[in-house]
Backbone bond lengths (Angstrom), bond angles and torsions (degrees), N, CA, C in turn:
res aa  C-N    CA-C-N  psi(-1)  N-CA   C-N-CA  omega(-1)  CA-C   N-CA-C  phi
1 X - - - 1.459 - - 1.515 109.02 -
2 X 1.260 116.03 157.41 1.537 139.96 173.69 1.637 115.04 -92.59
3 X 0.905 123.11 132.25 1.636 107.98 164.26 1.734 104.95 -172.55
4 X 1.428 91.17 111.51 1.360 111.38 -144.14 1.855 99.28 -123.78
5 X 1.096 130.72 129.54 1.499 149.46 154.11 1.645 100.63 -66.35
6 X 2.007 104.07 101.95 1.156 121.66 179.05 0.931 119.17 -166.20
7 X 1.490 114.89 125.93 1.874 120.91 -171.08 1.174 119.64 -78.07
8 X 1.176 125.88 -11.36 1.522 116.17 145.66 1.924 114.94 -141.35
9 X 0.942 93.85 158.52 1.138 107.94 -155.75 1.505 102.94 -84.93
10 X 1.429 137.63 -71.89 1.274 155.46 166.25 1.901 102.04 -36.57
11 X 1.505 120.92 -17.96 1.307 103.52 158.86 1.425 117.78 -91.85
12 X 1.189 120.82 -27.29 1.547 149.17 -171.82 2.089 86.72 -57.13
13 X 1.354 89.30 -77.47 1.806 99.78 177.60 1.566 117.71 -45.59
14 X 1.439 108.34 -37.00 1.519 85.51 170.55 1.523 133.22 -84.96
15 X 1.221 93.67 -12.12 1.895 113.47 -158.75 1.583 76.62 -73.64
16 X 1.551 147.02 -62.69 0.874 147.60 143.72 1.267 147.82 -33.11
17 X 1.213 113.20 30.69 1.501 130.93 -170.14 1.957 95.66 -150.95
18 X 1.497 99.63 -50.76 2.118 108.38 157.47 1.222 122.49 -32.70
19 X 1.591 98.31 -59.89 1.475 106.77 163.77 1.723 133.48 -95.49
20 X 1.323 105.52 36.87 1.424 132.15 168.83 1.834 104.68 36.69
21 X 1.851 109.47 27.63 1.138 96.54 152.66 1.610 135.71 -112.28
22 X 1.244 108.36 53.40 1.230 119.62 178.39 1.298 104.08 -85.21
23 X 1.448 137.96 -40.15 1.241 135.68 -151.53 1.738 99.05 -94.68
24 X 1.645 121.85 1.53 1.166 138.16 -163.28 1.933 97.22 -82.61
25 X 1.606 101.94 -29.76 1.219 104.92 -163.16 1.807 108.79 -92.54
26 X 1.101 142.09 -173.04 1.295 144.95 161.26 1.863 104.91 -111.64
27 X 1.982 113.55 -28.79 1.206 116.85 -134.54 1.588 83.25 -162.62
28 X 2.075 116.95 102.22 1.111 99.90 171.60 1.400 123.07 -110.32
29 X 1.359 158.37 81.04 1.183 135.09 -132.99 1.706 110.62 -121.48
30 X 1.244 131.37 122.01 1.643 141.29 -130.07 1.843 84.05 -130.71
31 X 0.726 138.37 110.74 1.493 153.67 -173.82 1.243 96.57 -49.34
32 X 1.496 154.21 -43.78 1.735 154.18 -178.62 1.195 110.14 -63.65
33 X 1.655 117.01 -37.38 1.432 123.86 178.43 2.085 114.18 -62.16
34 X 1.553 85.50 -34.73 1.526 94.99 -175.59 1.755 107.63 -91.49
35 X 1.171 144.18 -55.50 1.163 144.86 122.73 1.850 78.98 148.56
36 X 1.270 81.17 67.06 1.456 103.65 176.40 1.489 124.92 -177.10
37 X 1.429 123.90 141.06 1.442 137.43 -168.82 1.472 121.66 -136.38
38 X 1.331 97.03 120.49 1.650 107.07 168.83 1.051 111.78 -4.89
39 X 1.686 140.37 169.09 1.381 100.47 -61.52 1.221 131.04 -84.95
40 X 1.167 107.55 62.45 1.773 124.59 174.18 1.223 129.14 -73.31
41 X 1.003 153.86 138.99 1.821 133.06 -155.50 1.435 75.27 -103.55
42 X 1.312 160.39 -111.44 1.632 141.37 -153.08 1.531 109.33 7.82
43 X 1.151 120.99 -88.39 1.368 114.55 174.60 1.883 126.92 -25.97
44 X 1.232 89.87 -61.81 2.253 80.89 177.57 1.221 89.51 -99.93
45 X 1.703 141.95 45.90 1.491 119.78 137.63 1.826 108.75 -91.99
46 X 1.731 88.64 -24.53 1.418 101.37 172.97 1.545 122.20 -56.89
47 X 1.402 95.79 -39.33 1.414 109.04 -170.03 2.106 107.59 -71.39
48 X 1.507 90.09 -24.60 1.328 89.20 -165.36 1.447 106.27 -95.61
49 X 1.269 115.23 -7.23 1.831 118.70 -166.54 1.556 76.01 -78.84
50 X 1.831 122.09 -61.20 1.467 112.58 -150.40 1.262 127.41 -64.90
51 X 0.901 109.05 -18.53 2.080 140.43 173.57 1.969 104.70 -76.13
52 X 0.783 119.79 -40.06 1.328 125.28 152.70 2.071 92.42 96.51
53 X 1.511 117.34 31.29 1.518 134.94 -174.08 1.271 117.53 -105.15
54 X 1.140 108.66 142.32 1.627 111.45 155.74 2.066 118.87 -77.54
55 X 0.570 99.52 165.23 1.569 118.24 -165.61 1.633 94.75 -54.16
56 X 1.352 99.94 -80.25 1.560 118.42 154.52 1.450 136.41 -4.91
57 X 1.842 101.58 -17.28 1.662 109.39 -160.10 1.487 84.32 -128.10
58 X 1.272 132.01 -8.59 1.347 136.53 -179.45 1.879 123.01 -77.43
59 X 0.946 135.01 144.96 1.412 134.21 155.55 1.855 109.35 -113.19
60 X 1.157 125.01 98.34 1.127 123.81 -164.71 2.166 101.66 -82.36
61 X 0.863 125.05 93.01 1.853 120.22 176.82 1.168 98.22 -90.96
62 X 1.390 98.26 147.43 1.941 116.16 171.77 1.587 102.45 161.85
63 X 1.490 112.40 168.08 1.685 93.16 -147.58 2.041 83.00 -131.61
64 X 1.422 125.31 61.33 1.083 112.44 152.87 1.927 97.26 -137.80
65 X 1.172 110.83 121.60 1.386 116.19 162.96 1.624 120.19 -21.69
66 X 1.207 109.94 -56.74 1.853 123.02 -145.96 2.059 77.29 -83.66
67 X 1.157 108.13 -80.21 1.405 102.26 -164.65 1.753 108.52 -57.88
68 X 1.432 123.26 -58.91 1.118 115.89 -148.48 1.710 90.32 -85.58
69 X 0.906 127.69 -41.10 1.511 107.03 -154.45 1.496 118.60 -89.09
70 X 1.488 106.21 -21.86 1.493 126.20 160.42 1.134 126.83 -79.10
71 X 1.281 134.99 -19.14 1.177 151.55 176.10 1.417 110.98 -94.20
72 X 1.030 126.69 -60.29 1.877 120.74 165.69 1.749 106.98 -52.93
73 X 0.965 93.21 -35.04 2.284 98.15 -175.82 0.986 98.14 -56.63
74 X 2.052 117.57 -55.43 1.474 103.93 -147.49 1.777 108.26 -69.82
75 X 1.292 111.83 2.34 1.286 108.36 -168.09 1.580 107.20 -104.25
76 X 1.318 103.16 -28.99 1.663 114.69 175.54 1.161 115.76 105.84
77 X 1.701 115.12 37.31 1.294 124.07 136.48 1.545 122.88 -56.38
78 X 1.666 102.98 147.84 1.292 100.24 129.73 1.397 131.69 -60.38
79 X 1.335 120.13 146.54 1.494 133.17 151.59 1.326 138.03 -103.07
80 X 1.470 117.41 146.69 1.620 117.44 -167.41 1.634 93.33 -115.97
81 X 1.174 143.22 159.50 1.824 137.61 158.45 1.276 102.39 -126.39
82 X 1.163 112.02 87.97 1.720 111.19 167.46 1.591 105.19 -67.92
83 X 1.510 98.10 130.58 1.530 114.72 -155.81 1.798 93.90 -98.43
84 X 1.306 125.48 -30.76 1.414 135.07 -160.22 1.604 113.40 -24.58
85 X 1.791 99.37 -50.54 1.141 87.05 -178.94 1.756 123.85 -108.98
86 X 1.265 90.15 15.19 1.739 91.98 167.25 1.781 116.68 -63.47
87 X 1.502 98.40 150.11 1.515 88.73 179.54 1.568 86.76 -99.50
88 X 1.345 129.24 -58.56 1.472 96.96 -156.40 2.108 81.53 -125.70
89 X 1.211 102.89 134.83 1.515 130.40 176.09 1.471 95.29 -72.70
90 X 0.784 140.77 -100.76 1.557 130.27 -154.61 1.148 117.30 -50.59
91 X 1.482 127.65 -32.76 1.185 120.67 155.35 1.747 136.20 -44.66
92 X 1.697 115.15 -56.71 1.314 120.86 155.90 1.261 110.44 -39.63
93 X 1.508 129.86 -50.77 1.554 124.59 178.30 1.169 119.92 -49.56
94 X 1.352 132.62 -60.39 1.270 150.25 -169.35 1.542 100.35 -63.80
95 X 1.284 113.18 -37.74 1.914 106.54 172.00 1.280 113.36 -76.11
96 X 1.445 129.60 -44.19 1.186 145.13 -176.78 1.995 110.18 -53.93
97 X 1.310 107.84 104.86 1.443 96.81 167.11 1.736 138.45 -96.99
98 X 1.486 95.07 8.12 1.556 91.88 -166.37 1.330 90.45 -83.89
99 X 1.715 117.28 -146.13 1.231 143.16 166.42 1.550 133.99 -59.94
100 X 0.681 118.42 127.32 1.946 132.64 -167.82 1.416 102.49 -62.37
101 X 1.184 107.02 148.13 1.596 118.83 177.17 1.385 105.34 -78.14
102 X 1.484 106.66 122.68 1.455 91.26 170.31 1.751 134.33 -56.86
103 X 1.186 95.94 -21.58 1.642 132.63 177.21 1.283 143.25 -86.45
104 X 1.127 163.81 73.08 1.213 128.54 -172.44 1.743 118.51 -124.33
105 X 1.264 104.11 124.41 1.464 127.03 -155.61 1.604 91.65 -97.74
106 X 1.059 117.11 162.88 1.882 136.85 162.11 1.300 113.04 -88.36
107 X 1.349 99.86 -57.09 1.763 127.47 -172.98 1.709 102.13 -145.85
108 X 1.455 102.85 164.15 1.486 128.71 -172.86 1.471 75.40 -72.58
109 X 1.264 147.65 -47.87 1.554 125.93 -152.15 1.521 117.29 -51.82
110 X 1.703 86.26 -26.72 2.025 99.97 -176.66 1.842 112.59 -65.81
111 X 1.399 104.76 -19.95 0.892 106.85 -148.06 2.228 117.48 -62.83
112 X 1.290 95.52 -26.41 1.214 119.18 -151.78 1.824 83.94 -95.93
113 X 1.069 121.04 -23.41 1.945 107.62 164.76 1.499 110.99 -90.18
114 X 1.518 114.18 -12.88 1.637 109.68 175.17 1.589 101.71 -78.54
115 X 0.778 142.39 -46.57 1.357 159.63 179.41 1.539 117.89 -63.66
116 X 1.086 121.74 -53.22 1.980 114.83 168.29 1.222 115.98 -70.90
């Protein structure tokens, strides 16, 4: 699944359809469509009603602390923290007060040896 912080939705879908990864997803869900945004539990309850999962069966990745990693937690995801574009990691940590990533990836390339 997709679930993405985006003010409109129908640009979100095409920019993703340009780059022919729409068909990548099963489940795309664009935060305007839901009228709700990370880290909001509306958004990944959305994500989780359409997926037909418990929280529990999820690995939620995305690389901002406040929305992605607190927001999939508070529900009882896993979490991934793609670090790529942080400049300095311990720093974001040390500001960051919620819950720890269970994860922490560089790039999506990592993603597929954290996971098997």
């Amino acid at each position: 699944a997709l679930c993405s912080n985006f003010t409109h939705s129908p640009t979100a879908l095409r920019i993703l359809d340009e780059f022919g990864l729409s068909s990548c997803f099963d489940v795309i869900v664009i935060s305007d469509a839901v009228d709700s945004r990370k880290p909001a539990r509306p958004i990944f309850e959305a994500v989780l009603e359409r997926l037909g999962v418990e929280a529990g069966q999820v690995l939620h990745v995305g690389d901002r602390l406040g929305a992605d990693v607190a927001g999939a937690s508070g529900l009882g995801m896993r979490t991934a923290w793609i670090t790529r574009c942080v400049r300095d990691r311990d720093e974001a940590l040390a500001r960051y007060e919620g819950p720890s990533p269970d994860l922490e990836i560089r790039d999506l390339a990592e993603l597929e040896a954290c996971i098997t």
